[in-house]
C-alpha positions as CSV (number, residue, x, y, z in Angstrom):
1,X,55.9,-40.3,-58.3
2,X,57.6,-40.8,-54.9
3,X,61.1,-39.9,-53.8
4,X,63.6,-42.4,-53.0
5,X,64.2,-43.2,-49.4
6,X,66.4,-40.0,-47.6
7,X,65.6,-37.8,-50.7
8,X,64.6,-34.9,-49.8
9,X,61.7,-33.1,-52.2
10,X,62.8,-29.8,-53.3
11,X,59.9,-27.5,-53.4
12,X,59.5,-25.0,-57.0
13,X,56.4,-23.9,-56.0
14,X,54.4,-22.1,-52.7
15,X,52.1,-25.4,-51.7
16,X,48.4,-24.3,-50.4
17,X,49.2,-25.6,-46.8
18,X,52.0,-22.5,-46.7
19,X,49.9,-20.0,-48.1
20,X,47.2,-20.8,-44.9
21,X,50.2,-20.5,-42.9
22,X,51.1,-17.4,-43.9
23,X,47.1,-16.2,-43.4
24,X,47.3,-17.2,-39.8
25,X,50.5,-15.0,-39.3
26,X,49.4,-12.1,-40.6
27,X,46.4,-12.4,-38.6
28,X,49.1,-11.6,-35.3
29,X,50.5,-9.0,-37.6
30,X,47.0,-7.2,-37.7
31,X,46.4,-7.7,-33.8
32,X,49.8,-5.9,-34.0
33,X,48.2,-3.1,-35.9
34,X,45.3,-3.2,-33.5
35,X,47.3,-2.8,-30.5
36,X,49.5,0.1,-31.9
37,X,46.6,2.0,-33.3
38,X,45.1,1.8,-29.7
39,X,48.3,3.3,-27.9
40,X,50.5,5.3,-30.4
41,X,52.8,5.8,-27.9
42,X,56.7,5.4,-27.2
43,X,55.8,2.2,-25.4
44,X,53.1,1.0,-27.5
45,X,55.8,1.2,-30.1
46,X,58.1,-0.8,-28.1
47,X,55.6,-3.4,-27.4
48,X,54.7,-4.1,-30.7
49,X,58.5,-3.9,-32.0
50,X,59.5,-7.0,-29.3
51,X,56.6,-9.1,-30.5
52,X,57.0,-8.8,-34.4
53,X,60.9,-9.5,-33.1
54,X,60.0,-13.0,-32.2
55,X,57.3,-13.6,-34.1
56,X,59.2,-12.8,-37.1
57,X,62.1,-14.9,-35.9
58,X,60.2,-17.7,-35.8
59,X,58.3,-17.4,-39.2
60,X,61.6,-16.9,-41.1
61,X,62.8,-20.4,-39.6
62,X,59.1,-22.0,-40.9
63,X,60.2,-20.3,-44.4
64,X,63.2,-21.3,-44.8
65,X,62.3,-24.7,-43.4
66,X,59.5,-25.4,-46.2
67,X,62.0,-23.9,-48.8
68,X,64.1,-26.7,-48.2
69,X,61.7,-29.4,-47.8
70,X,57.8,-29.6,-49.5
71,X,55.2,-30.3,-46.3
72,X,54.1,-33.4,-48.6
73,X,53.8,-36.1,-45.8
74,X,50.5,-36.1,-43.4
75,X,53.2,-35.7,-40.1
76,X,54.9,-33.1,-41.6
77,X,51.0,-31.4,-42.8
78,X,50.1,-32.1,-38.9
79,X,52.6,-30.7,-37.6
80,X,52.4,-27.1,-40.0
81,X,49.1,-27.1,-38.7
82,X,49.8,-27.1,-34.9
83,X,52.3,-24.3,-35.5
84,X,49.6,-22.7,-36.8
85,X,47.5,-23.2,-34.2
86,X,50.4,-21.8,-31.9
87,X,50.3,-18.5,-34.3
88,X,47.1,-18.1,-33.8
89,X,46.9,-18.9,-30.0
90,X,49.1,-15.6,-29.6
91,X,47.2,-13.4,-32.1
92,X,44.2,-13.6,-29.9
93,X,46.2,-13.3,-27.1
94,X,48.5,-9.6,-28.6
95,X,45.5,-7.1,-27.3
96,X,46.2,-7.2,-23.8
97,X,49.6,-9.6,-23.1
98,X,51.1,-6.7,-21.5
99,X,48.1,-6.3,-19.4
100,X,46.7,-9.5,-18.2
101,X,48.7,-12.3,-17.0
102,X,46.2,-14.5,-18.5
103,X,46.9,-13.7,-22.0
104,X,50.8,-13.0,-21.1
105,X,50.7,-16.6,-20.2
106,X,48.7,-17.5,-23.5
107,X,50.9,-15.8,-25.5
108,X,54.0,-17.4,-24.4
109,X,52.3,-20.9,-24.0
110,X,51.5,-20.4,-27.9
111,X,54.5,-18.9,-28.8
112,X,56.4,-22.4,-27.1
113,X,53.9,-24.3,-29.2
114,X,55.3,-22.6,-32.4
115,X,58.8,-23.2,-31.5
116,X,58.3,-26.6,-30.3
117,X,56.7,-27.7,-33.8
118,X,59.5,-26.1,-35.4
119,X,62.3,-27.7,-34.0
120,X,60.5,-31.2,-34.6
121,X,60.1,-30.5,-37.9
122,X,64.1,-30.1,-38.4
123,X,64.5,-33.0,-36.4
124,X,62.8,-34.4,-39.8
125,X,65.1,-32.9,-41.9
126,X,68.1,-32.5,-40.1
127,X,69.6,-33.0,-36.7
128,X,72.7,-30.8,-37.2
129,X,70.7,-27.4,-38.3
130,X,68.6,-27.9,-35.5
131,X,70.7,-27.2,-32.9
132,X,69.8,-23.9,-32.7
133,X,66.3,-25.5,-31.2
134,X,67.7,-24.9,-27.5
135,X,67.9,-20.8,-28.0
136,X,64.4,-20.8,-29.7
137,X,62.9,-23.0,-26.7
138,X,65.0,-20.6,-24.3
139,X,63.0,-17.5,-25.7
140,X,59.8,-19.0,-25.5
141,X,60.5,-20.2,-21.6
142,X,61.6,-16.2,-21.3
143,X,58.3,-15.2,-22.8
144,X,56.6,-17.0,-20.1
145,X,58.8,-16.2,-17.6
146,X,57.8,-12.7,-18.4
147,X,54.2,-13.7,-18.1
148,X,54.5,-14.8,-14.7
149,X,57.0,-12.5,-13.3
150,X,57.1,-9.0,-15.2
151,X,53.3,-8.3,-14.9
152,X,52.3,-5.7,-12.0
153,X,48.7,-4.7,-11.5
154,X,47.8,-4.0,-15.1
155,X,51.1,-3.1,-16.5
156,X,54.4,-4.8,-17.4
157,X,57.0,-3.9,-15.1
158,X,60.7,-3.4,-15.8
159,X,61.9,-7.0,-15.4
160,X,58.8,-8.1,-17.9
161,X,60.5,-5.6,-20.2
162,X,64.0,-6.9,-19.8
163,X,62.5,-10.2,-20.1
164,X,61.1,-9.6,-23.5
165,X,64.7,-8.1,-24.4
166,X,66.3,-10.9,-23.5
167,X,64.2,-13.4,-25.2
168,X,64.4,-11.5,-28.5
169,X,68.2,-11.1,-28.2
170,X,68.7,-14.9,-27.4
171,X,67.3,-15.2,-31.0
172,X,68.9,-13.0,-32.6
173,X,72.2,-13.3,-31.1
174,X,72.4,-17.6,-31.6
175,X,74.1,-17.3,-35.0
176,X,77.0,-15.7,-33.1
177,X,77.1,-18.6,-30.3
178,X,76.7,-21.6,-32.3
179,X,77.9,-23.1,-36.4
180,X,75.3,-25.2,-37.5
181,X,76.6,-28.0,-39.3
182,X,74.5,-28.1,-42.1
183,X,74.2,-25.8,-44.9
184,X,70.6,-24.6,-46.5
185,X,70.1,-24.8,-50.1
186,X,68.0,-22.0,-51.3
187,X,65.1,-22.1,-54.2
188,X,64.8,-19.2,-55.6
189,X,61.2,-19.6,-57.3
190,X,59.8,-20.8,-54.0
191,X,61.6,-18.2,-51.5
192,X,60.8,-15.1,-53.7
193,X,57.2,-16.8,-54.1
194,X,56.7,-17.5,-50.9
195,X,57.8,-14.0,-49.5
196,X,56.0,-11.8,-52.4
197,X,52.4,-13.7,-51.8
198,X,53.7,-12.5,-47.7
199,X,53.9,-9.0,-48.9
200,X,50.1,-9.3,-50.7
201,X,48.4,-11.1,-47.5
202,X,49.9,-8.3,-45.2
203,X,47.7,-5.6,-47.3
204,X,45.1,-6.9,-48.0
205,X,44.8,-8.1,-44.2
206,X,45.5,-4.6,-43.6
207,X,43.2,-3.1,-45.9
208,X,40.4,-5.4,-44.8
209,X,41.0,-4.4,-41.0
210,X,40.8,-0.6,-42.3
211,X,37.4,-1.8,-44.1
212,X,36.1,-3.0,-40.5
213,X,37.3,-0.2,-38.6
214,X,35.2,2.1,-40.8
215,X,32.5,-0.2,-41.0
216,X,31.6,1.0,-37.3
217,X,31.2,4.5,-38.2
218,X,28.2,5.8,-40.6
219,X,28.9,6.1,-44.1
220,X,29.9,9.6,-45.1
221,X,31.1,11.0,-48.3
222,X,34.3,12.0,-46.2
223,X,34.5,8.4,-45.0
224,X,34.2,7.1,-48.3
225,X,37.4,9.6,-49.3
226,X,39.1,8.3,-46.6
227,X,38.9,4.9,-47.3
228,X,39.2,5.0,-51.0
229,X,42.5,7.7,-50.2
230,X,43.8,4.7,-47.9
231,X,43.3,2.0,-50.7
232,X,44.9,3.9,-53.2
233,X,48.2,4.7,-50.8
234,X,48.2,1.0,-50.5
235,X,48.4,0.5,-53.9
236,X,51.1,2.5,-55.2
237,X,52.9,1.1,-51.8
238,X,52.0,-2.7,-53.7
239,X,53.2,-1.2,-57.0
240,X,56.6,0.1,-55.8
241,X,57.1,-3.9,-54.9
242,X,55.3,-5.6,-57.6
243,X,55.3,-2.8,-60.2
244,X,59.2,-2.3,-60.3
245,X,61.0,-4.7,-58.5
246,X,58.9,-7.4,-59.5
247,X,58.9,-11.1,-58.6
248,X,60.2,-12.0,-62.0
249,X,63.4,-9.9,-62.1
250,X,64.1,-10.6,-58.2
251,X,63.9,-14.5,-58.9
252,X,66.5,-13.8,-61.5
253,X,68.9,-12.0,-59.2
254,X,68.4,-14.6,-57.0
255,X,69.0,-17.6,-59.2
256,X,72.0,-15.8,-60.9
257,X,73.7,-15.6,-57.7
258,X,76.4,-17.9,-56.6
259,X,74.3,-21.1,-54.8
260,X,77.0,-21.2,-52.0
261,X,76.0,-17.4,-51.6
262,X,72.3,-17.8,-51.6
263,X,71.7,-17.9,-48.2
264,X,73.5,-15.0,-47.2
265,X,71.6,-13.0,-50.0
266,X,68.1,-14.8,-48.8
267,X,68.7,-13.3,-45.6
268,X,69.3,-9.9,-46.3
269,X,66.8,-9.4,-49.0
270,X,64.0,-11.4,-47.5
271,X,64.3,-11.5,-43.9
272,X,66.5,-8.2,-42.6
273,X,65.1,-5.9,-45.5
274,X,61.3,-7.2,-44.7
275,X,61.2,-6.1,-41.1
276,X,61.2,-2.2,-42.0
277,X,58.7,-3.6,-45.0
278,X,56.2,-5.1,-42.9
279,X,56.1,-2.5,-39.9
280,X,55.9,0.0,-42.4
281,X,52.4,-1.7,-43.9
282,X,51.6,-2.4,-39.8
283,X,52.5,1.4,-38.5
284,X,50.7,2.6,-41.9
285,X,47.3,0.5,-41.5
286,X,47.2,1.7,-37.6
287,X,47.4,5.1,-38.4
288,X,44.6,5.0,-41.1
289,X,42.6,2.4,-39.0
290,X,43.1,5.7,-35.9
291,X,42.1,8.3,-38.6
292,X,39.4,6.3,-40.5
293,X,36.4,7.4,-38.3
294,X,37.4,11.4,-37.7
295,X,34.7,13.3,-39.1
296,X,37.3,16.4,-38.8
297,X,39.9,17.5,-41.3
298,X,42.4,17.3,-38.9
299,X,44.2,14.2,-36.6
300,X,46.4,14.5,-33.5
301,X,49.9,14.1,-34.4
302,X,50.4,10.5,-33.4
303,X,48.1,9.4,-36.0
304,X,49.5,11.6,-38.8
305,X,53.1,10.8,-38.1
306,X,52.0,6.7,-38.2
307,X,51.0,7.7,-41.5
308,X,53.7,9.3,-42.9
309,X,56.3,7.2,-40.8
310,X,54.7,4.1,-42.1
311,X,55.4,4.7,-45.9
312,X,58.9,6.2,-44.9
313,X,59.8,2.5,-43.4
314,X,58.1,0.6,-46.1
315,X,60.5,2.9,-48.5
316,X,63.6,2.1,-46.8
317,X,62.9,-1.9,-46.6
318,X,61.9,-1.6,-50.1
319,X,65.7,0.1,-50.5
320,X,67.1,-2.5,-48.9
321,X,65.9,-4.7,-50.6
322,X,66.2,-3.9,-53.8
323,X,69.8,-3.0,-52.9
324,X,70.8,-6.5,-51.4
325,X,69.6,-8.2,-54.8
326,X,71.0,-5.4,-57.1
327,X,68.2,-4.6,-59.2
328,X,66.1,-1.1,-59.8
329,X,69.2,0.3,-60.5
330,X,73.0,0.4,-59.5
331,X,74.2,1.5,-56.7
332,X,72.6,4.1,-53.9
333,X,71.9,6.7,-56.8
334,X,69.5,4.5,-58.3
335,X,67.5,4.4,-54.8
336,X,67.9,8.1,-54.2
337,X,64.3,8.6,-55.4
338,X,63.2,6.3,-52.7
339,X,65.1,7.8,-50.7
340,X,63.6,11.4,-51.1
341,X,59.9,10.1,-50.9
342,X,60.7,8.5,-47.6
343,X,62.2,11.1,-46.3
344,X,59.4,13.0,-47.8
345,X,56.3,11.2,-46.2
346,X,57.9,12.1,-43.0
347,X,57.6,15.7,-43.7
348,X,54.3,15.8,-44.7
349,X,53.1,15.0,-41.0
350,X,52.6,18.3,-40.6
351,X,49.7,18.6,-42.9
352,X,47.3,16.3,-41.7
353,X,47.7,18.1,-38.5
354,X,47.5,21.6,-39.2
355,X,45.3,21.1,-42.2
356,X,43.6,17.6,-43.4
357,X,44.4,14.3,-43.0
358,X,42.6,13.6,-46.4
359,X,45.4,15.7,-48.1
360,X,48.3,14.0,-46.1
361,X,47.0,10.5,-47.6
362,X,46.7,12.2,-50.9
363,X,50.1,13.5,-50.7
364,X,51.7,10.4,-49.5
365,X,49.8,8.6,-52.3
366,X,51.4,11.3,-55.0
367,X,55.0,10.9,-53.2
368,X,55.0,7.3,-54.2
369,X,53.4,7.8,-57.6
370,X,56.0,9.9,-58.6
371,X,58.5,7.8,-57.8
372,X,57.0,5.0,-59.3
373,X,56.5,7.7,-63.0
374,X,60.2,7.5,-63.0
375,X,60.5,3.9,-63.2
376,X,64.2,3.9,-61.9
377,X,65.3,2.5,-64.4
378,X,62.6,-0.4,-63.3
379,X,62.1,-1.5,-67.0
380,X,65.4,-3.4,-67.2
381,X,66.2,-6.8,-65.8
382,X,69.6,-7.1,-63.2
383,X,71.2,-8.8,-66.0
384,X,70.2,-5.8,-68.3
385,X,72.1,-3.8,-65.8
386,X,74.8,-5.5,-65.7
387,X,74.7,-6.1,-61.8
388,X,75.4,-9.3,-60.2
389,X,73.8,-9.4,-56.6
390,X,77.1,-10.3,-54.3
């Protein structure tokens, strides 16, 4: 059946074509976990943390873009596909973009692409919306700028590094400069989805790049502990999401919630609260990816605080987002369990140091478990409760 002329078709359910987008992006969120596992460092930190800035940027406005409009059309299907393309022209080129000017260049070339296909795919839609295009295209020519100026022998200098500041901050900084004059209107059912099937790509991306990483390494029975240790902390870490705070009662918070208020409560739950949420699952399949292959009981500290740092961030997203939709329980006492754990992986770093690494995966693993035994009051529904997400 076809829409009449101007109508726009509201989409209900994730289409195929999104769910291959979303398989391309995580593939730059592994290269991210690559490059961190290689340099767990201050600056490796800092490196990854300015590229998931704009990549994430930019994925968020391809969301909330196909939220609002089905890719049902062949231009529209063309064009996801180039950005696409664009995605996965800067995964190839994470390893070494602060290294080579080569791939700085190919990483900002892509990243243009990406932006470019965005902003003519709100041209579609709407020209008002997209006038935040210019400060998107600004980043990307700051991205390449960086490229070409801010790379000295084999290492980014300090203007390649304010560069990369100043690209993310154009982003995130726009809403502040500019009032778009259009307003989105949010699907619930395709936004919570869309961002859920997100969440299950990102591990199992991670847990297959775990799975090659010890692929290069003879098969031990300590190997096999390992890995099965590090599937089963990604698990519970899947169950604290799924498990609890499922799809079902977080599509009900958000369909129960004022429609003019929507967006504001979109943004907070699924874009804000999912940055600690996905560099928790990134910092976490680094440091088992660094550990994977030690035939010791022990790893250097680096490693083991990745570890326990990277459940502790995927804890506090997981607060915040629970939080910003009112479910799991009211108020911060019904996320002080969460709260403990994550505080709690953090303070088991210690162990896989001095002791095994084994255990501190185990213990991790247990720290989660127990949370998820008390349920939090996850059996009941935000109506149930009584809370009405704000």
């Amino acid at each position: 059946m076809t829409s009449p002329a101007g109508a726009e078709e509201q989409p209900s359910r994730v289409s195929t074509l999104e769910l291959f987008f979303d398989l391309v992006f995580v593939f730059t969120i592994t290269q991210l976990t690559a490059s961190l596992a290689g340099d767990l460092t201050v600056g490796g930190a800092l490196r990854v943390l300015l590229v998931f800035g704009v990549l994430w940027w930019m994925y968020g406005g391809y969301a909330w873009l196909t939220n609002a409009r089905t890719p049902s059309v062949l231009p529209e299907r063309l064009l996801l596909l180039l950005g696409m393309a664009g995605f996965l022209a800067v995964g190839l080129a994470i390893p070494h973009a602060f290294g080579r000017r080569g791939e700085a260049l190919a990483l900002g070339l892509g990243y243009l692409l990406v932006v470019l296909v965005h902003a003519a795919l709100y041209l579609r839609r709407t020209r008002n919306i997209a006038r935040v295009a210019p400060f998107n295209v600004a980043s990307a020519l700051l991205v390449i700028a960086a490229a070409l100026f801010g790379i000295s022998g084999k290492h980014e200098n300090a203007l390649g590094y304010a560069l990369w500041v100043l690209a993310l901050a154009t982003q995130a900084l726009s809403p502040l400069v500019i009032r778009a004059g259009g307003r989105f209107s949010i699907q619930p059912s395709h936004i919570v989805e869309r961002h859920g099937a997100l969440i299950i790509v990102a591990f199992g991306e991670s847990v297959a790049d775990v799975g090659v990483g010890a692929a290069e390494h003879p098969v031990t029975f300590a190997l096999v502990v390992q890995a099965t240790l590090g599937l089963a902390l990604a698990a519970v870490l899947w169950w604290a999401y799924f498990g609890v705070a499922d799809d079902d009662r977080a599509e009900e918070a958000m369909t129960t919630a004022d429609p003019v208020g929507r967006p504001g409560l979109a943004l907070k739950a699924y874009f804000y609260s999912y940055i600690p949420m996905l560099l928790g699952i990134l910092t976490l399949a680094a440091g088992v990816k660094r550990v994977i292959g030690e035939s010791g009981s022990t790893a250097h500290y680096p490693a083991c605080l990745a570890l326990g740092g990277g459940v502790a961030l995927y804890l506090a997203g997981d607060i915040a987002f629970r939080r910003s939709l009112g479910i799991g329980g009211a108020g911060w006492r019904g996320q002080l369990p969460r709260a403990i754990a994550a505080v709690a992986a953090l303070a088991v770093t210690p162990v896989g140091v001095t002791l095994n690494v084994a255990a501190e995966i185990a213990l991790l693993t247990a720290i989660v478990a127990l949370v998820l035994a008390g349920r939090n009051g996850g059996g009941q529904s935000s109506r149930e409760q009584g809370v009405v997400p704000r």
